[in-house]
Backbone as CSV, one residue per row, in Angstrom:
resi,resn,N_x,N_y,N_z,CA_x,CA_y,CA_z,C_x,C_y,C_z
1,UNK,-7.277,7.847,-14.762,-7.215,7.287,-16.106,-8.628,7.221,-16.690
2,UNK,-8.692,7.091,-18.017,-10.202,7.704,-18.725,-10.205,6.259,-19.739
3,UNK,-11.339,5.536,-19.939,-11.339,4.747,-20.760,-12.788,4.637,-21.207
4,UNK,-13.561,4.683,-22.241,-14.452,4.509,-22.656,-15.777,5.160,-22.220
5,UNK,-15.381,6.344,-21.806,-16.060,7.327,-21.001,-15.717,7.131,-19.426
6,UNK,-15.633,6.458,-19.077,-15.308,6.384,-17.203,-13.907,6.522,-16.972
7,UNK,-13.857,7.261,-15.948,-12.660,7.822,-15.126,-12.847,6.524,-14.317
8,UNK,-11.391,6.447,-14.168,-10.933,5.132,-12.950,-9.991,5.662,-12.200
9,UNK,-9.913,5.544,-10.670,-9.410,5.828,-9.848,-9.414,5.399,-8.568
10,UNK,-7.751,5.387,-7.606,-8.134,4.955,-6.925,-8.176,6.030,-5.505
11,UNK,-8.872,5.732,-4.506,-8.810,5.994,-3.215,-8.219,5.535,-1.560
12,UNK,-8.433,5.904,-0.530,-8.227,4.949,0.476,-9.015,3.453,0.709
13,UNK,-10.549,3.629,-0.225,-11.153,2.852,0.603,-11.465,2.107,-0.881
14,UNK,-10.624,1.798,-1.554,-10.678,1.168,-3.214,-10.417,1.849,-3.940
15,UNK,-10.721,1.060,-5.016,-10.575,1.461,-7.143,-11.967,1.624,-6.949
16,UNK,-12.496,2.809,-7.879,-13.898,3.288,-8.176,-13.812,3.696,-9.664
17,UNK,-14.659,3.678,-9.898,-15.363,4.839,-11.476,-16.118,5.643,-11.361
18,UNK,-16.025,6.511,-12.366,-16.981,7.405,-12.386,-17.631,7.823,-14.242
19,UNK,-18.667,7.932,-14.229,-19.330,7.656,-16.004,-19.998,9.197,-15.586
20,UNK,-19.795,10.161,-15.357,-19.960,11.458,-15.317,-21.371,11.733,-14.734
21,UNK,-22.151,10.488,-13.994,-23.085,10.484,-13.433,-22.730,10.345,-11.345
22,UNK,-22.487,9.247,-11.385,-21.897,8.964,-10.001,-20.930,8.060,-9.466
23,UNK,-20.375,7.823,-8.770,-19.381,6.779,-8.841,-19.257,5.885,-8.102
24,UNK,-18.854,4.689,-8.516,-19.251,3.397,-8.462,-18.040,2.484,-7.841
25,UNK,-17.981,1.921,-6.636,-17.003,1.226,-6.237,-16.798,-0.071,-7.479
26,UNK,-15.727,-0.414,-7.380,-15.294,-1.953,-8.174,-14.729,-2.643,-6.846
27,UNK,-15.949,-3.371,-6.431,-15.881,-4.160,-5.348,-15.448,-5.757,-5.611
28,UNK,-14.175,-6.184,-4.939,-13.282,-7.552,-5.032,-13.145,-7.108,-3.755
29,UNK,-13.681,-8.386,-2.990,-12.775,-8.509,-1.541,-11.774,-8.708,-0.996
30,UNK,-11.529,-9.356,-2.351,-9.316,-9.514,-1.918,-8.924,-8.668,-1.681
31,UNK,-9.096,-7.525,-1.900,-8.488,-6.267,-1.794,-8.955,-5.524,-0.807
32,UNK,-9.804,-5.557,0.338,-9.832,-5.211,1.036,-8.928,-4.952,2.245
33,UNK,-8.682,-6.010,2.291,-7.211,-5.906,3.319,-5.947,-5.058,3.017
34,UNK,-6.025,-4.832,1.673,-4.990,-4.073,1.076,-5.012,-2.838,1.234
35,UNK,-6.540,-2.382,0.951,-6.939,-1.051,1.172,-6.947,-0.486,2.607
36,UNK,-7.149,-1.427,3.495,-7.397,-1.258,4.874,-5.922,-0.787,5.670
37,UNK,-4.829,-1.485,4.893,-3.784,-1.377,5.280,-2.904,0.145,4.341
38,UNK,-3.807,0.424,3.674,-3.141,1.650,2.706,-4.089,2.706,3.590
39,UNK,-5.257,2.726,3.373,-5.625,3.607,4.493,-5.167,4.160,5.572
40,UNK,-4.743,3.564,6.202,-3.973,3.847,7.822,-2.751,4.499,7.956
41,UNK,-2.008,4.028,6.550,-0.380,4.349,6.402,-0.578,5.798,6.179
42,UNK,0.634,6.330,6.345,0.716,7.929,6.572,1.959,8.072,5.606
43,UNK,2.611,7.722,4.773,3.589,7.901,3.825,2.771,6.889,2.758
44,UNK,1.760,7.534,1.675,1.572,7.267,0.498,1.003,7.468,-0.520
45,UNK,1.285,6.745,-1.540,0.706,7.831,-2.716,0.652,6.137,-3.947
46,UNK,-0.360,6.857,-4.628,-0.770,6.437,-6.140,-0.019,6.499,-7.048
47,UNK,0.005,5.233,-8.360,0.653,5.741,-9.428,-0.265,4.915,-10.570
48,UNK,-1.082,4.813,-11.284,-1.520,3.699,-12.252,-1.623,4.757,-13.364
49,UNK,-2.322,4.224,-14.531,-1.956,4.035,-16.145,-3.178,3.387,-16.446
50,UNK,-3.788,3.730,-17.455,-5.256,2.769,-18.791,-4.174,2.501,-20.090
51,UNK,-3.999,1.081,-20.187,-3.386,0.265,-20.954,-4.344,-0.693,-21.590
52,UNK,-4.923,-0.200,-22.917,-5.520,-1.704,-23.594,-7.028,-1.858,-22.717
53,UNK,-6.993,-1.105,-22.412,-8.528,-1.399,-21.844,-8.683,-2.297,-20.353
54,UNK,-7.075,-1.852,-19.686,-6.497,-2.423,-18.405,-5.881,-1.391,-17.718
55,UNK,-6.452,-1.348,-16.119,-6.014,-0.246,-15.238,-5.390,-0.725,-14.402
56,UNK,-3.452,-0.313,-14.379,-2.382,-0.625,-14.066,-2.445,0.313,-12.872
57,UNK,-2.281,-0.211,-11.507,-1.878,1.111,-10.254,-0.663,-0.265,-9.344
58,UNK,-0.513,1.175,-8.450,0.353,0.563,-7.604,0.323,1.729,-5.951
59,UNK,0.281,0.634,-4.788,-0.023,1.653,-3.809,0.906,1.346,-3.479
60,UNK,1.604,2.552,-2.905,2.948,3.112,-2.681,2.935,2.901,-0.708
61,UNK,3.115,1.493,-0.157,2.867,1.028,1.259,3.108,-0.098,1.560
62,UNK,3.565,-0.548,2.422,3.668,-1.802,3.074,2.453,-2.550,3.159
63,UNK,2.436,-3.836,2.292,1.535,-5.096,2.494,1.573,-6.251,3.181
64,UNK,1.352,-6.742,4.278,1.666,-7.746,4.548,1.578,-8.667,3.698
65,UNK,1.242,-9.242,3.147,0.748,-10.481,2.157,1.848,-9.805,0.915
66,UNK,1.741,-8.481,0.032,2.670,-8.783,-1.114,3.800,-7.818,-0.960
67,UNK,3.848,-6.557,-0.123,4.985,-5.700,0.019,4.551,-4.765,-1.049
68,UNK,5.541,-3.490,-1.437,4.792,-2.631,-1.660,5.414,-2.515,-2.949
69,UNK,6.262,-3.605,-3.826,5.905,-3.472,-5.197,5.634,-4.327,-5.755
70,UNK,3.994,-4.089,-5.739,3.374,-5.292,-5.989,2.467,-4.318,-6.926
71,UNK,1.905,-4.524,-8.014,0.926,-4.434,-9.215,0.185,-5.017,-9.515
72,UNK,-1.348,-3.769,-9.612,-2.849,-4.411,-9.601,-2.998,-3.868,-11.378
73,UNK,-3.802,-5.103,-11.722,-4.120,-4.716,-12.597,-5.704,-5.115,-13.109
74,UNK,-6.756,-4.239,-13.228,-8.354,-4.539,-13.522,-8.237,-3.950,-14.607
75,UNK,-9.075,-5.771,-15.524,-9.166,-5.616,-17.077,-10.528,-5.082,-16.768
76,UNK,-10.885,-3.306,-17.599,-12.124,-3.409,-17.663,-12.999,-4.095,-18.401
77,UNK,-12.373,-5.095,-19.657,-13.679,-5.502,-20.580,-14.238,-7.256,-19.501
78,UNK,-13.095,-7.761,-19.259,-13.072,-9.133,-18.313,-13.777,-9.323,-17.448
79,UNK,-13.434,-7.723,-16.438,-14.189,-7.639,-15.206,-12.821,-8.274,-14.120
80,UNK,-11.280,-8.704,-14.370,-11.341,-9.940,-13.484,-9.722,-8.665,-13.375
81,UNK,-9.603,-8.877,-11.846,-8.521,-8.283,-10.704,-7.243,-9.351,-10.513
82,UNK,-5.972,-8.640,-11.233,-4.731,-9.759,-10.744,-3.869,-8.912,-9.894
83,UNK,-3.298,-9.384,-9.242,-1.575,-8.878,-8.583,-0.671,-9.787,-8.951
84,UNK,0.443,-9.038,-9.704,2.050,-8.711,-10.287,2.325,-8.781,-8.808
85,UNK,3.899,-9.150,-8.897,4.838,-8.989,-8.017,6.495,-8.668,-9.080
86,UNK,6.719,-7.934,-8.863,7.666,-7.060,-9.663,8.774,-6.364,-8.335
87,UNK,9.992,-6.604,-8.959,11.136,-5.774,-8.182,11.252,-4.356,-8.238
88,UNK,10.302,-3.793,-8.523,10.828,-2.259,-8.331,9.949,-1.608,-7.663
89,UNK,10.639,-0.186,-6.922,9.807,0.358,-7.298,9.053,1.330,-7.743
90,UNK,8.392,1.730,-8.277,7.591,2.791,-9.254,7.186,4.341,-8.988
91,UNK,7.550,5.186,-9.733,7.731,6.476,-9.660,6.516,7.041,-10.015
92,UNK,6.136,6.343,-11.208,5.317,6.423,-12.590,4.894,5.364,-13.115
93,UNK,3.861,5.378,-13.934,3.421,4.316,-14.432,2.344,5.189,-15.917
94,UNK,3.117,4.412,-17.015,2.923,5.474,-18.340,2.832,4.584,-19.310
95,UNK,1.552,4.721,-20.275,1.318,3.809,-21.461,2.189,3.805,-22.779
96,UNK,2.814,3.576,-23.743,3.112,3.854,-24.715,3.239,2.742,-25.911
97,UNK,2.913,2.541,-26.686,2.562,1.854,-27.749,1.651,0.300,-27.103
98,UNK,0.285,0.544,-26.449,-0.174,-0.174,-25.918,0.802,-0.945,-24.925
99,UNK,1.991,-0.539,-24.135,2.660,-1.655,-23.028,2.659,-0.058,-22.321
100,UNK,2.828,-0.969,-20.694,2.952,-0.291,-19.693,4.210,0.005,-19.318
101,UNK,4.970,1.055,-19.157,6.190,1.664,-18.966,6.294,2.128,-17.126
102,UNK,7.669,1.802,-16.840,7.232,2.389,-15.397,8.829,3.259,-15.211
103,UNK,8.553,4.416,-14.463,9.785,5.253,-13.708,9.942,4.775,-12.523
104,UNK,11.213,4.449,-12.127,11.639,3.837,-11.406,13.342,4.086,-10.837
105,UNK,13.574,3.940,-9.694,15.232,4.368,-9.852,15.709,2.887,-9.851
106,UNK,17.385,3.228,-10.447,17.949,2.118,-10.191,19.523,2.834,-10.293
107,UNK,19.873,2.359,-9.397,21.656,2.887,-9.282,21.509,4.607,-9.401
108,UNK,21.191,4.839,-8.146,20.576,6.456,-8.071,20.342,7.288,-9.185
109,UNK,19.601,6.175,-10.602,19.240,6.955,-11.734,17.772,6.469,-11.920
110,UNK,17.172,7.465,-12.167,16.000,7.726,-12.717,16.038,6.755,-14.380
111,UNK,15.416,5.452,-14.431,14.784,4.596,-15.876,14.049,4.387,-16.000
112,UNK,13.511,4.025,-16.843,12.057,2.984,-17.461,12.126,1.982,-18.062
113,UNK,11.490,0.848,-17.452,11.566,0.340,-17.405,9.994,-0.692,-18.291
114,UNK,9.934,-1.357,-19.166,8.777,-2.121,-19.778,8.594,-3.200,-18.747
115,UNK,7.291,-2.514,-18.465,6.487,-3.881,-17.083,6.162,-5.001,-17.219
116,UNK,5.781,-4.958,-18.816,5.404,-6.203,-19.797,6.535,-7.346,-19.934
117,UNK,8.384,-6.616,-19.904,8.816,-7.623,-19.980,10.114,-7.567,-18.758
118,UNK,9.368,-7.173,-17.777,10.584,-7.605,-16.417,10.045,-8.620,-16.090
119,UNK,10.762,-8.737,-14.912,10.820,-9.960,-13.688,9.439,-9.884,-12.776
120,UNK,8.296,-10.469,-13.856,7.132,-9.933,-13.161,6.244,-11.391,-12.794
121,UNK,5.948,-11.694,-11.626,4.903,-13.073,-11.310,3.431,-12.908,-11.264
122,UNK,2.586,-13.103,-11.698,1.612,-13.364,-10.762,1.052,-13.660,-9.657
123,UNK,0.759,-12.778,-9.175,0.206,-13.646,-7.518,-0.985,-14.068,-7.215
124,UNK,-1.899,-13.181,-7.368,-3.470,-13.528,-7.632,-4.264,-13.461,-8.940
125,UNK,-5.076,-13.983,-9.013,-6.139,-13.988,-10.021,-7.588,-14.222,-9.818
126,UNK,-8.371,-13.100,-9.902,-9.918,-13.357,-9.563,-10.907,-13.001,-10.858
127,UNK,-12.014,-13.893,-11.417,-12.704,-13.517,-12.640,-13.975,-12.914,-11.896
128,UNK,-14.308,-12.051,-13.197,-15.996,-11.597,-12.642,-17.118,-12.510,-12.072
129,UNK,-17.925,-12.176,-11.414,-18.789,-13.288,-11.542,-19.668,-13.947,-13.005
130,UNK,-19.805,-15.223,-12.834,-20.381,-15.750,-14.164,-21.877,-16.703,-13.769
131,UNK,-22.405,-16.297,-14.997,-23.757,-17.111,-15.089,-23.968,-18.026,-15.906
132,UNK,-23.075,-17.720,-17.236,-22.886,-18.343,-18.523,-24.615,-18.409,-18.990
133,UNK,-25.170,-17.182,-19.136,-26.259,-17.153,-19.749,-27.768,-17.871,-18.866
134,UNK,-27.312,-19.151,-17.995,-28.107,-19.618,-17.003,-28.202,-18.639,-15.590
135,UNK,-28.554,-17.983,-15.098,-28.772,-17.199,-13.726,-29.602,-18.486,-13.265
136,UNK,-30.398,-18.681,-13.756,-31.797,-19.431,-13.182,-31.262,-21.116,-12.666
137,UNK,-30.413,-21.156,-13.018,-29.874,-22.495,-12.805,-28.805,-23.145,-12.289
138,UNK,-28.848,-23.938,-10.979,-28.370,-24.373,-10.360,-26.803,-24.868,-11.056
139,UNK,-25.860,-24.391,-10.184,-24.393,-25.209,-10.990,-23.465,-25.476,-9.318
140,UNK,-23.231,-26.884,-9.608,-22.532,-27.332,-8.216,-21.389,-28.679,-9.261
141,UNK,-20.824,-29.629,-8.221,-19.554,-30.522,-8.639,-18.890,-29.664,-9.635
142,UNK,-18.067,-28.509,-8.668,-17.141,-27.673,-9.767,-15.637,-28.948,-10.019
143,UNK,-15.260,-28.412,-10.715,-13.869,-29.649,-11.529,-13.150,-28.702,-11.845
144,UNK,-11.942,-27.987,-11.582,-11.082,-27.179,-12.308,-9.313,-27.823,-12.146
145,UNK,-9.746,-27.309,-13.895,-8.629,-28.035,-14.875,-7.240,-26.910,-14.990
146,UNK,-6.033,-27.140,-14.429,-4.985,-25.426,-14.535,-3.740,-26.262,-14.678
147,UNK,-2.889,-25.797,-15.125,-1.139,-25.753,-15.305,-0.509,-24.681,-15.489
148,UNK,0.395,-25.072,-14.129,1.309,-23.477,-14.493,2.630,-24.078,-15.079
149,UNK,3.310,-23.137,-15.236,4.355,-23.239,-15.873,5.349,-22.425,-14.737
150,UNK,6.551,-22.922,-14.415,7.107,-22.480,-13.257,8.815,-22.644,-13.509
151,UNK,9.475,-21.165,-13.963,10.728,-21.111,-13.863,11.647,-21.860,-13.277
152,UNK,11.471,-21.629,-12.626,12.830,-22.038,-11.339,12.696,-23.270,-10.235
153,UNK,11.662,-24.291,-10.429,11.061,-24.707,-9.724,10.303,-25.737,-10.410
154,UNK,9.897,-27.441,-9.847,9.342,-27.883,-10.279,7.766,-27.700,-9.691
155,UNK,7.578,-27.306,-8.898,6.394,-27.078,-8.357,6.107,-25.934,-7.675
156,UNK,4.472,-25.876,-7.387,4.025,-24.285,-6.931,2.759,-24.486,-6.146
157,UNK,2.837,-23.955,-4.749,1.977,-24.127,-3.935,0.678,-23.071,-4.091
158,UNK,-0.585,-23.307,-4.579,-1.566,-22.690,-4.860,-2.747,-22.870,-4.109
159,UNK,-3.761,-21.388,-3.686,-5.205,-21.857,-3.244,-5.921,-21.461,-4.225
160,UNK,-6.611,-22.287,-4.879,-7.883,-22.565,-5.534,-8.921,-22.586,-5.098
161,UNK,-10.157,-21.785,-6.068,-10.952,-21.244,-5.167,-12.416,-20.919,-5.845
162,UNK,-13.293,-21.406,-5.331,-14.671,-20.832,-6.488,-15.369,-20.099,-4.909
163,UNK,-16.239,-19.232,-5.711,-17.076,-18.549,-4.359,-18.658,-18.474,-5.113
164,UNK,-19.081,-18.682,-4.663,-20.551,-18.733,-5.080,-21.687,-17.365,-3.924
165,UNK,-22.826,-17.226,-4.593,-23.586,-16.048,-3.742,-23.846,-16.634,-2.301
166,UNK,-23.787,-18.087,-2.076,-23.863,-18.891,-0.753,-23.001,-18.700,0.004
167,UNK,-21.575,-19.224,-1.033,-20.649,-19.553,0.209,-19.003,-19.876,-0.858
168,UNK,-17.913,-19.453,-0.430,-16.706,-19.563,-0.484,-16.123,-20.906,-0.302
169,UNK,-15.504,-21.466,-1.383,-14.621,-23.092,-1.306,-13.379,-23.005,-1.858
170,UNK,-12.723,-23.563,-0.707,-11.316,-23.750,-1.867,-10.057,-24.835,-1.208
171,UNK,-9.114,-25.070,-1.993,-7.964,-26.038,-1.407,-6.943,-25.336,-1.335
172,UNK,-5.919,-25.665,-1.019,-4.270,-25.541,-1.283,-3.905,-26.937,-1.899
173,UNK,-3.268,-26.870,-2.775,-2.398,-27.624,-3.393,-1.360,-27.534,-4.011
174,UNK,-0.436,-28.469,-4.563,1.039,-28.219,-4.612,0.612,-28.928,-6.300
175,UNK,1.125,-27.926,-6.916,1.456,-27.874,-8.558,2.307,-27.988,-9.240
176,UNK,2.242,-29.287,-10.240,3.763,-29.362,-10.913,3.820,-29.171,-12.230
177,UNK,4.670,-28.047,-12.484,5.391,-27.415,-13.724,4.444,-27.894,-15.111
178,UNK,4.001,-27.559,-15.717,3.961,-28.017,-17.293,2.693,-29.460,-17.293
179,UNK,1.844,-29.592,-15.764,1.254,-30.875,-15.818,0.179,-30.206,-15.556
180,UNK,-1.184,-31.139,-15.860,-2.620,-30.180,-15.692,-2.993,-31.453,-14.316
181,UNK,-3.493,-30.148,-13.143,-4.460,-30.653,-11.958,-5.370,-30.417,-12.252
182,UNK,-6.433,-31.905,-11.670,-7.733,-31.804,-11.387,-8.136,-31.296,-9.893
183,UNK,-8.585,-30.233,-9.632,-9.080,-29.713,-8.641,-10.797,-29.884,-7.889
184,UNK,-10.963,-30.848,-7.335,-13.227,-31.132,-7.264,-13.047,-29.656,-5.846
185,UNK,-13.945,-28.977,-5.964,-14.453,-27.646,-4.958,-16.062,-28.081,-5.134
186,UNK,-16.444,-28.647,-4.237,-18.252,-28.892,-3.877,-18.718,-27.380,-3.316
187,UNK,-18.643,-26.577,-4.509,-19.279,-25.609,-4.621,-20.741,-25.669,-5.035
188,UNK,-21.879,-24.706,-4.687,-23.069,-24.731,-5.320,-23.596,-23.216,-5.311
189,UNK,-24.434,-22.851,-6.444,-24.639,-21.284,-6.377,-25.323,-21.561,-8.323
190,UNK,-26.055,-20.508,-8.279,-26.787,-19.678,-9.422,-25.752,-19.643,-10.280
191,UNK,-24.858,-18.420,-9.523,-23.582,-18.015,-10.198,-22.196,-18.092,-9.340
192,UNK,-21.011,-17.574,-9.950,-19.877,-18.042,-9.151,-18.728,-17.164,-10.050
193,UNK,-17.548,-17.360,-9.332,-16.093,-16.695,-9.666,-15.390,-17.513,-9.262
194,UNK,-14.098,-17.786,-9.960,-13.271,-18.404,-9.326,-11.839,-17.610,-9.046
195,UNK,-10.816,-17.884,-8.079,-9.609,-17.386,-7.887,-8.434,-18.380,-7.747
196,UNK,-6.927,-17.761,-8.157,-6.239,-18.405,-7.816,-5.092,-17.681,-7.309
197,UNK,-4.507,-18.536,-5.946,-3.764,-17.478,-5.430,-2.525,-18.189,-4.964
198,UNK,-0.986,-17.536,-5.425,0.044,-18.133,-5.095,0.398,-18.553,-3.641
199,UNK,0.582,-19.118,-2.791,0.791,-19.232,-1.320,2.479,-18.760,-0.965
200,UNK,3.012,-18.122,-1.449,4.582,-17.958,-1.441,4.747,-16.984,-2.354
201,UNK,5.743,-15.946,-2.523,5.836,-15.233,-3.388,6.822,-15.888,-4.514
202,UNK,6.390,-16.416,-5.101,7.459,-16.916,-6.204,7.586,-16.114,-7.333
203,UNK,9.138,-16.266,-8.198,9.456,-15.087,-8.591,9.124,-14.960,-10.170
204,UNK,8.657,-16.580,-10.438,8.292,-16.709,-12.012,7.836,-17.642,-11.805
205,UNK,6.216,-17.757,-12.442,5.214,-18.788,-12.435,4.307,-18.139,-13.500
206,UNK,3.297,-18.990,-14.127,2.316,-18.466,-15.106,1.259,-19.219,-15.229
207,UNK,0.009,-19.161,-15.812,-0.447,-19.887,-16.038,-0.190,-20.663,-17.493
208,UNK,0.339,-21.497,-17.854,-0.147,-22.016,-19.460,-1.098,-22.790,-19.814
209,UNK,-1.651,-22.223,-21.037,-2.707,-23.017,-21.198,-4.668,-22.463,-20.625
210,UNK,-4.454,-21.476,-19.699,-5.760,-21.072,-19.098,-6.148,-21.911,-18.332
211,UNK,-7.488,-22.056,-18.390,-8.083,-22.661,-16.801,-9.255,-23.317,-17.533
212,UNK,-9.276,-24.018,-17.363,-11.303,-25.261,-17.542,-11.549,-25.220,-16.053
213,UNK,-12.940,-25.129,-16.092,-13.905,-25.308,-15.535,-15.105,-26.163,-15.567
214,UNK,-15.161,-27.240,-15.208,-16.975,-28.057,-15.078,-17.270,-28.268,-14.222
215,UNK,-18.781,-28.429,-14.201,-19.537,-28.375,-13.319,-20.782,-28.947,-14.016
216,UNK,-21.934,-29.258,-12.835,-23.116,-29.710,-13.286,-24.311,-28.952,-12.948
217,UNK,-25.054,-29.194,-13.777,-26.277,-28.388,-14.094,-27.794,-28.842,-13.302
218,UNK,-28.525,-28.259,-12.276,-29.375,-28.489,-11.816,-30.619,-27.508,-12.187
219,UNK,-31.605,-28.378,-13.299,-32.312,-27.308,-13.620,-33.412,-27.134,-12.726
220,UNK,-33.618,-28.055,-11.485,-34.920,-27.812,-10.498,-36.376,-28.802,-10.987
């Protein structure tokens, strides 16, 4: 897929780019294990799509953690890596009027299916790293503010998570429907990312509302 001059693609050993100079891993460690486990397999194959300035794939293999129709999607303007969990699975994966379309069988027929509006969850969520304009300055007592919103279910078991250039923090906690948690992660670092990751595959959950973040400022 081609977006703004760079080819995106994936391989055994990740998602890379290429800007017609050399090419450049898009390194998230979550995904390592994924890749590690697509690597090895001997029945598989690729299918993704550039949607909106978002690169839709899907590796065609057994995951331990999500199974194999599960959907990655890296916003290039964001920087930030999610996994879909979706019932099908995918033949194709094809843009058309900015939504993602997928081929797929169902009742030994070949359809398509809009990815945008099936039976699709979230499972993970990781942002780029951030500096918010400070590099130079200390940021620790992270506070994160989230509500999901959860179909079928009054609650949703989540790990929350900031990682800093030091060191990795996070909880599990149990989330209820439509209410905002306060999350404290005694994180400390320059800069940082945060993640959030379902502990169960649940089949409809969202975030509403987005995510806050505070923290405090150590200027030295």
């Amino acid at each position: 897929a081609v977006y703004n001059g760079n080819v995106f693609f994936v391989t055994d050993t990740g998602l890379h780019t290429y800007d017609a100079v050399s090419v450049n891993p898009v390194k998230y460690g979550y995904l390592s294990r994924t890749f590690e486990e697509f690597s090895s397999a001997t029945n598989k194959a690729v299918v993704g799509c550039m949607c909106a300035g978002k690169y839709y794939f899907n590796l065609m293999t057994y995951h331990a953690a999500f199974g194999e129709r599960t959907f990655f999607c890296y916003d290039t303007i964001e920087g930030t890596i999610t996994a879909y969990k979706n019932g099908i699975f995918p033949f194709a994966l094809m843009e058309f009027n900015d939504q993602v379309h997928v081929l797929h069988a169902h009742d030994s027929k070949f359809v398509i299916s809009n990815l945008s509006y099936g039976r699709t969850a979230e499972l993970y969520y990781q942002t780029a790293w951030q500096d918010f304009g400070a590099k130079n300055v200390v940021k620790s007592e992270f506070e994160v503010y989230i509500m999901p919103s959860v179909e079928f279910d009054d609650n949703v078991e989540m790990e929350i998570g900031i990682e800093t250039e030091y060191k990795k923090k996070a909880k599990t906690v149990m989330l209820t429907s439509n209410r905002v948690k306060r999350i404290k992660l005694n994180a400390k670092g320059r800069k940082f990312r945060f993640w959030i990751k379902a502990k169960e595959q649940y089949n409809d959950w969202k975030l509403a509302g987005g995510v806050q973040i505070s923290y405090s400022l150590d200027y030295d």
